[in-house]
Every structure is written in structure tokens, then in C-alpha cells.
NUKOLPA-382135 format. One record per residue (C-alpha): residue number from 1; residue in one letter; x, y, z. Coordinates in Angstrom, 1 decimal, padded with zeros to 4 digits. Example, Ala and Ser with C-alpha at 12.3 -4.5 7.8 and 13.67 -1.06 7.14 Angstrom:
! residues 2
nr rest x y z
1 a 012.3 -004.5 007.8 .
2 s 013.7 -001.1 007.1 .
//
This chain:
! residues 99
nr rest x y z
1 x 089.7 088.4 083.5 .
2 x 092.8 090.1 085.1 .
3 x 091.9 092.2 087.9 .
4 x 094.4 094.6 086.1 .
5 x 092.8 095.3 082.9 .
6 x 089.8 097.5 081.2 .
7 x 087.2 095.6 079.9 .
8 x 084.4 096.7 077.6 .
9 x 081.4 094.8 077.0 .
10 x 079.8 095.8 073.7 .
11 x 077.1 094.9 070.7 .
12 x 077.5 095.6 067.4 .
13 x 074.9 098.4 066.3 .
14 x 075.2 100.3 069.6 .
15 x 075.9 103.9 068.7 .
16 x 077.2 104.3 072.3 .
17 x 079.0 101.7 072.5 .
18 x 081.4 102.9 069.3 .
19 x 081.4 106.4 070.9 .
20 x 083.1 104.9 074.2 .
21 x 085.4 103.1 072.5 .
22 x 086.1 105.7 070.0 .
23 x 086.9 107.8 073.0 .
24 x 089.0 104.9 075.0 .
25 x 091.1 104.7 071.6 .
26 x 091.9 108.1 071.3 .
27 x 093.1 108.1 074.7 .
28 x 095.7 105.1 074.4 .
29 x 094.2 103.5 076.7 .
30 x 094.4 099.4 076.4 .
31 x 090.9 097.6 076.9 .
32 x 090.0 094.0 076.5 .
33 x 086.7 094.5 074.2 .
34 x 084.3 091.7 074.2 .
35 x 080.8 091.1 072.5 .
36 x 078.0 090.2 074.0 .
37 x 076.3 088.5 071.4 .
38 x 079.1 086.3 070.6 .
39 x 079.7 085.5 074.0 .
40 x 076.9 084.6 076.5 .
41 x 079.1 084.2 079.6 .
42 x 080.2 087.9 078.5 .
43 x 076.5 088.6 078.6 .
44 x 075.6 087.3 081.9 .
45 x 078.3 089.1 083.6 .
46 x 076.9 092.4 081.9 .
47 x 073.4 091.6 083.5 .
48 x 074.7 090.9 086.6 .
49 x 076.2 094.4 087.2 .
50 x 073.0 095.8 084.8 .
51 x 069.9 095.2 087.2 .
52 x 069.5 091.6 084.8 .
53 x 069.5 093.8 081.6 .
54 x 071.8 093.3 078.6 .
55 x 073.3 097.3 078.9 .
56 x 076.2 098.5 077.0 .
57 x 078.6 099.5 077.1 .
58 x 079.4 098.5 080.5 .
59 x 083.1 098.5 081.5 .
60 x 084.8 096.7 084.5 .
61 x 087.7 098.2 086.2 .
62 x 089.4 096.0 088.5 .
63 x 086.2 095.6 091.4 .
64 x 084.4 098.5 089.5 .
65 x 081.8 098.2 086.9 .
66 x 080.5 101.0 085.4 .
67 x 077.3 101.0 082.9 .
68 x 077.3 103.4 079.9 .
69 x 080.2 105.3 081.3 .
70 x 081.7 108.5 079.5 .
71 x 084.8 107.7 078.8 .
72 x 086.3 110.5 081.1 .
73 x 084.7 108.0 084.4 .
74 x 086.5 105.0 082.8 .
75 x 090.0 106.9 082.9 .
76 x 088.7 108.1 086.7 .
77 x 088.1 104.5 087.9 .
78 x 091.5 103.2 086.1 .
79 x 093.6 105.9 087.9 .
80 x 092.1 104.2 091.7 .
81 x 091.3 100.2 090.2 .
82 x 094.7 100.2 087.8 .
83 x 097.0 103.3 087.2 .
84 x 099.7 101.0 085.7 .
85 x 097.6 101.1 082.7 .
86 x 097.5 104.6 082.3 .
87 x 101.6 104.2 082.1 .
88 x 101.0 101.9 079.2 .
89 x 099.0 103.7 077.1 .
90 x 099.8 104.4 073.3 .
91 x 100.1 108.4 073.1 .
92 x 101.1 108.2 069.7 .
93 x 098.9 109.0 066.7 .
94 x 098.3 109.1 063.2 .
95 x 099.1 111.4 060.8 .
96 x 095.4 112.3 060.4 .
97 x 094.3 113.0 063.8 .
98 x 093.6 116.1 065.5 .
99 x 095.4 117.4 068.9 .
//
């Protein structure tokens, strides 16, 4: 994992989970998504940072990890852990979002 990167562990089902990344999306921002079901080393690294539970979504940000963040504290820690990435992010959108 590049200390210069969002990453967002997930599970398929988890309503928060979509909403976070949903939000991340919708804010450009560029994340690394990974599933813990389909990845046990992905899963063990969420129960380190998760007092030994499987939580998601947790998100690391550079040394930060954050469980079940809005996604208003991810763009927080990425502006102190990696503000590059908030230069990279895809403002553009569709025809059939809102503003």
C-alpha cells in the first residue's frame, strides 16, 4: 500500500459501506477499494485498526485509519496524510448529476 493513497476496506451488502463510497465518488476523490471477503490479508489489517473486529468501512490515510468515517473526515485526514490527492481528483461529472 502506498503511503500516498486512500484506501477503503469494504463488504458487499454493507449499506454504509456504499454510502461512503458513494460520497468519496461524488467527490473525485481516487481510492484504492478492497474487499474484505475476498481478501483475508485485507481483512486482518481491518481488525487490527478495529479492536479485532471485521468493521467497515474502514479507510487508511497514509498513518491514519479511520473506522466508519463520513466521508467529510476522509477528505479532512487526506488534506494532513496526502493533499496531492485532492489535486488529482476527477471534478467532472455526468450529465445526470446534481450540483
Amino acid at each position: 500500500m502506498s503511503e500516498h493513497e486512500v484506501v477503503v476496506y469494504w463488504r458487499p451488502g454493507c449499506p454504509f459501506c456504499w454510502r461512503l463510497r458513494r460520497g468519496l465518488r461524488r467527490r473525485g476523490l481516487p481510492t484504492r477499494e478492497i474487499n474484505i471477503w475476498a481478501d483475508p490479508d485485507a481483512a486482518a489489517a481491518v481488525r487490527s485498526v478495529a479492536d479485532g473486529n471485521e468493521t467497515v468501512p474502514t479507510v487508511v490515510v497514509g498513518d491514519v485509519a479511520m473506522v466508519n468515517p463520513t466521508a467529510g473526515q476522509v477528505i479532512d485526514a487526506v488534506r494532513t496524510q496526502a493533499p496531492e490527492l485532492l489535486e488529482q481528483r476527477n471534478t467532472s461529472r455526468g450529465w445526470f448529476s446534481r450540483r
